[in-house]
C-alpha positions as CSV (number, residue, x, y, z in Angstrom):
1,X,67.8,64.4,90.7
2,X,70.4,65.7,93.4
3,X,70.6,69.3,94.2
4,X,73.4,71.0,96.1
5,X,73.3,73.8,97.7
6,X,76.0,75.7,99.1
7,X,76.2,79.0,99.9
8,X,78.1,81.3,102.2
9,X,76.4,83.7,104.5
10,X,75.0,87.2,103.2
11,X,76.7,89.0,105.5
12,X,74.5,91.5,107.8
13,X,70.6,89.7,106.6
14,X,71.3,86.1,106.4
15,X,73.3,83.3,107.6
16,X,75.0,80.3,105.6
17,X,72.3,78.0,107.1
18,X,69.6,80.5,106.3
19,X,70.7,81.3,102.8
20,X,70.6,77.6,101.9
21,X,67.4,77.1,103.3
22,X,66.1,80.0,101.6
23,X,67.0,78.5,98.3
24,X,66.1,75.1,98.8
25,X,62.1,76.0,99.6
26,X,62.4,77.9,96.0
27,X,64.5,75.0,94.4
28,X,61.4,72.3,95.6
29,X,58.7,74.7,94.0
30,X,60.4,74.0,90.6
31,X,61.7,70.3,90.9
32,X,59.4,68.7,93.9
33,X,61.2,65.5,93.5
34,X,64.8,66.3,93.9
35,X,67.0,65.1,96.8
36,X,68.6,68.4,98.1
37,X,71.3,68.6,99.8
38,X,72.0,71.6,102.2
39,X,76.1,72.7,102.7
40,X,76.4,75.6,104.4
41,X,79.6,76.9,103.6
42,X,82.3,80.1,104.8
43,X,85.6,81.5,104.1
44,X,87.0,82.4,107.8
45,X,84.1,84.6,108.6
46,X,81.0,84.7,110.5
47,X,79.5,80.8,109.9
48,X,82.7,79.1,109.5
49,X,82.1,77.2,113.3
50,X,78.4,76.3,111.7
51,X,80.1,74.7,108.2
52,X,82.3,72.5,110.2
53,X,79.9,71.5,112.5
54,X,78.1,69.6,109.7
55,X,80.9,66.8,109.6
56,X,83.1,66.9,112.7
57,X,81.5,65.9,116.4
58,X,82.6,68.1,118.0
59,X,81.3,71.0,121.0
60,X,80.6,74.3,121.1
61,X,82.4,76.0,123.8
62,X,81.5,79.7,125.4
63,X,83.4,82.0,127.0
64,X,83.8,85.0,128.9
65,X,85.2,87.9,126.8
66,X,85.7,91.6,126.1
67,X,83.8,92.7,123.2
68,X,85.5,95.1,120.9
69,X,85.0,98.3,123.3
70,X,85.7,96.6,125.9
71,X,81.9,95.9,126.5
72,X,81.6,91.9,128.6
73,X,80.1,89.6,126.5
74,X,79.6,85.9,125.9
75,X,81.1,83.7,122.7
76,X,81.0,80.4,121.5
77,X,84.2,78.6,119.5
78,X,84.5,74.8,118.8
79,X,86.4,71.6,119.4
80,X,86.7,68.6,117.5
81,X,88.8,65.6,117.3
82,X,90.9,65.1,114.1
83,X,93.2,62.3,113.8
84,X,94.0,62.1,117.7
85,X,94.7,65.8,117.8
86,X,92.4,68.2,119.5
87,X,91.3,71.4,117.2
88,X,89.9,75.0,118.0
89,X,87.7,77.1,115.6
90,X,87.8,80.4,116.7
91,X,85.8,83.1,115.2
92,X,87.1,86.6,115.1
93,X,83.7,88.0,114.5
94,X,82.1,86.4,117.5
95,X,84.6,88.3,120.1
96,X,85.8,91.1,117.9
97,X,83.4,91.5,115.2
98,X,81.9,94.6,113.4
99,X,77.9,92.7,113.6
100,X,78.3,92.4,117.2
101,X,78.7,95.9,117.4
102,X,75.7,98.3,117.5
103,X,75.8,100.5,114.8
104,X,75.4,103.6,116.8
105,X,78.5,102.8,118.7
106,X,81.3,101.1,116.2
107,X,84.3,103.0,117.0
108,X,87.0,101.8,115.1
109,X,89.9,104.1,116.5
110,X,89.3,102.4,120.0
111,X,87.8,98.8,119.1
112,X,90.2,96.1,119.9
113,X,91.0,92.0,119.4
114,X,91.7,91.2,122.9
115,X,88.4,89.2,123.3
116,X,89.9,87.0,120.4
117,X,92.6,86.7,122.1
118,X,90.8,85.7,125.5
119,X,89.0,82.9,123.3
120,X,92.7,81.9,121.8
121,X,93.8,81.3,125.9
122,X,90.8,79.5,126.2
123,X,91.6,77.2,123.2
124,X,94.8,76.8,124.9
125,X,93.7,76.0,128.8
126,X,91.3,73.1,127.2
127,X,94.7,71.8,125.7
128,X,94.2,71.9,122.0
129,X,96.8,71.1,119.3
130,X,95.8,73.0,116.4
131,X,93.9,76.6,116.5
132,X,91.9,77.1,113.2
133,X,90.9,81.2,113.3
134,X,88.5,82.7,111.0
135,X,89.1,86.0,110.7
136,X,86.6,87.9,109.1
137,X,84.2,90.7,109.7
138,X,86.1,92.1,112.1
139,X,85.4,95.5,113.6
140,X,88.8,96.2,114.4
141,X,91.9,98.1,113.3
142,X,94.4,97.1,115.4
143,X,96.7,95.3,113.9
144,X,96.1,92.2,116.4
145,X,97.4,94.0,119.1
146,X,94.8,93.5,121.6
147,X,94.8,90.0,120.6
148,X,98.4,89.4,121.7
149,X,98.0,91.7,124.8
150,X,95.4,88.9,126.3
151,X,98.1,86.6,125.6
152,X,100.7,88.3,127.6
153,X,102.2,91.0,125.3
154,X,102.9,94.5,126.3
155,X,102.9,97.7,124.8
156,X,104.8,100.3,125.6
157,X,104.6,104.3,125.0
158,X,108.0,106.0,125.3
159,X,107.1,106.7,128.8
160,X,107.2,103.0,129.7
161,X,103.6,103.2,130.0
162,X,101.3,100.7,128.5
163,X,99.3,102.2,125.2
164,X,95.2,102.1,125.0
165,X,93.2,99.7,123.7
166,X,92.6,100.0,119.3
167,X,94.6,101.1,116.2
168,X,94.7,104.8,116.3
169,X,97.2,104.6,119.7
170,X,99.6,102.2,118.0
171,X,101.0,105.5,117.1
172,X,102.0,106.1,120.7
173,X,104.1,102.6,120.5
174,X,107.8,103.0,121.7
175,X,108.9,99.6,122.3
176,X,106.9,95.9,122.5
177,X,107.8,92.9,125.4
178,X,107.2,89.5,124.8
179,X,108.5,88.2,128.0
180,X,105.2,86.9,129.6
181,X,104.0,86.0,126.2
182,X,101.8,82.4,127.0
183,X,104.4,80.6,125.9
184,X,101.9,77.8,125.0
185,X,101.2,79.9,121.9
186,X,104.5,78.4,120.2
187,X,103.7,74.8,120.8
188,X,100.4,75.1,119.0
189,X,99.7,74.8,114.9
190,X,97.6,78.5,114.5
191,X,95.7,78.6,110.4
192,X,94.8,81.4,109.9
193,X,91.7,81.4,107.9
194,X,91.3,83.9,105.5
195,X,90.6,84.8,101.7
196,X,92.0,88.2,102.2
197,X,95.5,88.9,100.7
198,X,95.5,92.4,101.4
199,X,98.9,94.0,103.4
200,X,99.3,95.7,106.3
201,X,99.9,99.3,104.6
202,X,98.9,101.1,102.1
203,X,96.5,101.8,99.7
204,X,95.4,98.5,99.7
205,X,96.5,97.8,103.1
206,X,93.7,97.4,105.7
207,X,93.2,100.9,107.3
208,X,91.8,102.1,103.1
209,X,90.5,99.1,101.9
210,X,88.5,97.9,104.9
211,X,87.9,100.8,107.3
212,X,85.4,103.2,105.7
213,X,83.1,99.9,105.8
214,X,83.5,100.2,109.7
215,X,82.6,103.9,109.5
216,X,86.3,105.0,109.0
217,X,86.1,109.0,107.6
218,X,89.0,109.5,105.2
219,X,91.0,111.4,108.1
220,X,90.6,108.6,110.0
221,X,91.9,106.2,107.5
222,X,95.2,108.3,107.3
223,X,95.6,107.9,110.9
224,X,95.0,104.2,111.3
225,X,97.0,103.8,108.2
226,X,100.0,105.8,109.4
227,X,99.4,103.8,112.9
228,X,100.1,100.4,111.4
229,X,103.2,101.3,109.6
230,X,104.5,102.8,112.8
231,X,103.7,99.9,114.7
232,X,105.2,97.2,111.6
233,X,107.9,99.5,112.0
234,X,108.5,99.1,115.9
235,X,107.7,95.1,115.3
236,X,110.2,94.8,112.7
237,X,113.0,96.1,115.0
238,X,111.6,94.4,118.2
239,X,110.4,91.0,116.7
240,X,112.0,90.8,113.7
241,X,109.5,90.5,111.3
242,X,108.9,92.8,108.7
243,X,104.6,92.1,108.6
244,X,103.6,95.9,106.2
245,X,103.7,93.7,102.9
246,X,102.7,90.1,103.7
247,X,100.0,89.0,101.8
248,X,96.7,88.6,104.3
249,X,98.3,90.8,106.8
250,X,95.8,93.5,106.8
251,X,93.3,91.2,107.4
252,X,90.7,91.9,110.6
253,X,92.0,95.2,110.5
254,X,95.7,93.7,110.9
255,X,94.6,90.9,113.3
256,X,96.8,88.8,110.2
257,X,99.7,90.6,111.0
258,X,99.6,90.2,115.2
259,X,99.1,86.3,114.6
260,X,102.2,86.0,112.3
261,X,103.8,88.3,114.9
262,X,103.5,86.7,118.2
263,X,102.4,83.1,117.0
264,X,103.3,81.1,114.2
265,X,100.4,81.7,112.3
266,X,100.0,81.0,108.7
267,X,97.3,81.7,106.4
268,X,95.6,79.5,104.9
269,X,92.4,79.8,102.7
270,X,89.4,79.5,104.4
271,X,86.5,78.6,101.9
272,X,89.3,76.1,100.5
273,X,89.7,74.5,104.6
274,X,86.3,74.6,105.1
275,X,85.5,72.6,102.0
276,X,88.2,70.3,102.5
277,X,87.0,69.3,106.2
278,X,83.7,68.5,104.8
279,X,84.9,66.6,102.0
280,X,82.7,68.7,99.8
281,X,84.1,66.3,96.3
282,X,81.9,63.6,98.2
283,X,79.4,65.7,99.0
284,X,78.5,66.8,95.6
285,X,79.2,63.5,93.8
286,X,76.9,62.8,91.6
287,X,74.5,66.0,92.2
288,X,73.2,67.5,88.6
289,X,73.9,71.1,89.3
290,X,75.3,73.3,92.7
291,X,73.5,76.1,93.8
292,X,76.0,78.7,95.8
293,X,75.5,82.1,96.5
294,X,76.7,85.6,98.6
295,X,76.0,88.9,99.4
296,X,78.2,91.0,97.0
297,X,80.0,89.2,94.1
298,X,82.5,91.5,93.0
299,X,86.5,91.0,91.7
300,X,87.4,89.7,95.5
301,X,85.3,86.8,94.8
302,X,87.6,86.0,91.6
303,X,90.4,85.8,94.1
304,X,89.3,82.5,95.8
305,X,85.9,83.4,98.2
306,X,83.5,80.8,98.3
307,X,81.7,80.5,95.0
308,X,85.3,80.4,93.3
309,X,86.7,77.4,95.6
310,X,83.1,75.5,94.6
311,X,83.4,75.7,91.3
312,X,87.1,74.5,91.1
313,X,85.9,71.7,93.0
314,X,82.7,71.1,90.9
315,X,84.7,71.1,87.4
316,X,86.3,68.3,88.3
317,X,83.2,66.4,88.5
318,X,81.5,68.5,85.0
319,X,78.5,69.4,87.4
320,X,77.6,73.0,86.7
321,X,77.5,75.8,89.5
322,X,75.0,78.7,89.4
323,X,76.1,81.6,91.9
324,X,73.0,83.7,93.3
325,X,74.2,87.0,94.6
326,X,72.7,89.9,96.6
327,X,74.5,92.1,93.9
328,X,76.7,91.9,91.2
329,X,79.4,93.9,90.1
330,X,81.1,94.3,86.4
331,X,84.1,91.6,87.3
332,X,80.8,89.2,88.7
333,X,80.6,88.4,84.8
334,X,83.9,87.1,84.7
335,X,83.4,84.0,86.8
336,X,82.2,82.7,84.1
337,X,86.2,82.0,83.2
338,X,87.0,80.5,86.5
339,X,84.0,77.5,86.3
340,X,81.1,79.5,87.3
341,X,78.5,78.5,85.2
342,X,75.8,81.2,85.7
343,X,75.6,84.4,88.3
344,X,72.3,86.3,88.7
345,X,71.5,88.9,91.8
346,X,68.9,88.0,93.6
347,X,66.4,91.7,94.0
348,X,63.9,91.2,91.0
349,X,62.5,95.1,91.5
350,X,64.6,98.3,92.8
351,X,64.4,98.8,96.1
352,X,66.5,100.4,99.0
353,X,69.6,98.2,100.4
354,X,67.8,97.6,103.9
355,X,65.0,96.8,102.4
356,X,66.8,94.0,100.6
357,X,68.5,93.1,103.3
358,X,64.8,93.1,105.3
359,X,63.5,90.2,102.8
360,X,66.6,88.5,102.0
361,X,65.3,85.0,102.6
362,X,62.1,86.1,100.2
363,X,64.2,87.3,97.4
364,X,66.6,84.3,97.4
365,X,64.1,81.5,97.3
366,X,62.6,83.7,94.1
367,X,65.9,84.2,92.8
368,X,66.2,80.2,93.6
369,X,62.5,79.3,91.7
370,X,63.3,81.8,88.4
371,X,66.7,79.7,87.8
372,X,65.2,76.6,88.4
373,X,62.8,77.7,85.9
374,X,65.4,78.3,83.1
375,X,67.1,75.1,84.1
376,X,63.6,73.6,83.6
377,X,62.9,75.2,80.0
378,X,66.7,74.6,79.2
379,X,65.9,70.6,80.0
380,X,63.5,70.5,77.7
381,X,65.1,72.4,74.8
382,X,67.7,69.7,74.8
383,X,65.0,66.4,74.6
């Protein structure tokens, strides 16, 4: 019997890697005999260098950067071959992320993308064709600014001077100058890899959706909010795109929005690239069920995360997928119509979220044993 198991990362406890490993020791307590194999997978966020890795030869590549205060610290992207053309995998969250960030000092008014945007020169200076940037988990809310002022960029305050670092002094923007934009940037194929659709603005744009999770108080989201439409607005006039209402704009805090800005960026989905890279059809050909699993399966999942894109993939090929989640919410019951065989959450007791998060890699491989014990049972009802 052939097992696969492939889930993203539970973000903030365990990695992609860890997760499936996790499972698989409570998968071979139940069915000792299986061939299992492990697929790490992502959807543009933290572990998205670690799924393609599995598949492309490739290196791993560290830099130099500014964290998102402006703090020096070190982070690793990837290059790989693909039909003759040299390709980047840039993660966000490894120069501008919110987990790289102690949680005593997140500062979303002042954090800033310019360390992605130091890795995205790097990318260039090595001579790649094609950038592929994962951008989730950010801890960011500026609208990719800081990202395109490590490119060349400049922002300007009505004083001619150039504005601070993060999201809440976009309001100070006056006027923006591309001149000494690298102009390298417009030779090179930029994915964006996201399974965000969010906008810019708004109510569901990413200063209220996304900043209270990076400590945003409601006053704050106002600002940041208010921020981003004044700088779309200043874009609009100086660039000539209108980014407020773009689908996947506002994600990274609006780091979608400064790529489709000052690069040609274009989003793609990332749990959908991801799986295609791998050749994940091949992968699972053949295998009797697919474990997946994540850390909160809610209605974004519905919209195409990683559990979503596994099962479209899996129905072609009538192998059932069982989706093991940190938590569910009410819409987690209605993956049920997109080819998700089965969801459970993984706790089997209350208990506090850090304590969950604590033994994460316990309660998984129970989770794991438990529903390869109804799988078992179910086995046998049908002889």
């Amino acid at each position: 019997m052939h097992i696969v198991i492939a889930p993203d990362s539970f973000k903030g406890s365990l990695t992609a890697g860890e997760a499936a490993s996790a499972i698989a020791m409570g998968v071979k307590q139940v069915f000792p005999k299986a061939s299992i194999s492990k697929v790490p997978v992502a959807d543009g966020g933290e572990g998205t260098i670690d799924a393609l890795t599995q598949t492309t030869h490739g290196k791993i590549m560290t830099n130099a950067v500014m964290g998102p205060l402006n703090e020096p610290i070190n982070a690793d992207w990837y290059i790989f071959s693909e039909n003759t053309v040299s390709v980047a995998v840039i993660e966000m969250a490894k120069a501008s992320g919110l987990l790289i960030t102690p949680e005593n000092k997140r500062d979303i008014r002042h954090a800033s993308t310019y360390g992605t945007g130091q890795l995205i020169k790097a990318a260039l200076d090595a001579g790649v064709g094609r950038i592929i940037i994962g951008i989730g988990g950010s801890a960011t809310n500026d609208g990719g600014a800081g990202m395109a002022a490590a490119l060349g960029v400049k922002f300007f305050d009505k004083n001619h001077q150039i504005i601070p670092a993060g999201g809440a002094a976009l309001s100070q923007l006056a006027y923006i100058d591309t001149t000494n934009i690298d102009k390298r940037i417009c030779h090179t194929d930029i994915c964006i890899a996201s399974d965000v659709d969010n906008p810019l603005c708004g109510p569901a744009g990413a200063s209220a959706v996304y900043g209270p999770q990076k400590g945003a108080r409601p006053e704050t989201v106002t600002e940041l909010d208010a921020a981003l439409l004044h700088y779309s607005n200043i874009a609009k006039h100086d660039i000539g795109i209108d980014v407020s209402n773009i689908p996947g704009s506002g994600a990274a805090g609006g780091l979608g929005a400064g790529l489709m800005l000052f690069t040609n960026g274009r989003i793609i989905s990332g749990s959908k690239l991801i799986l295609d890279t791998i050749n994940f059809p091949k992968i699972i050909a053949g295998a009797a069920f697919i474990i997946t699993g994540e850390g909160y399966t809610d209605e974004q999942t519905i919209q195409g995360k990683v559990p979503i894109r596994i099962a479209e993939i899996a129905k072609r090929q009538d192998i059932p997928v069982i989706c093991l989640s940190g938590a569910l919410s009410e819409a987690a019951h209605n993956l049920a119509n997109y080819g998700v065989s089965a969801v459970a959450a993984i706790p089997y007791a209350p208990c506090s979220l850090d304590y969950c998060m604590e033994i994460a890699a316990l309660l998984l491989q129970l989770a794991a044993v438990r529903t390869c014990q109804l799988i078992k049972i179910g086995s046998l009802m049908e002889k």
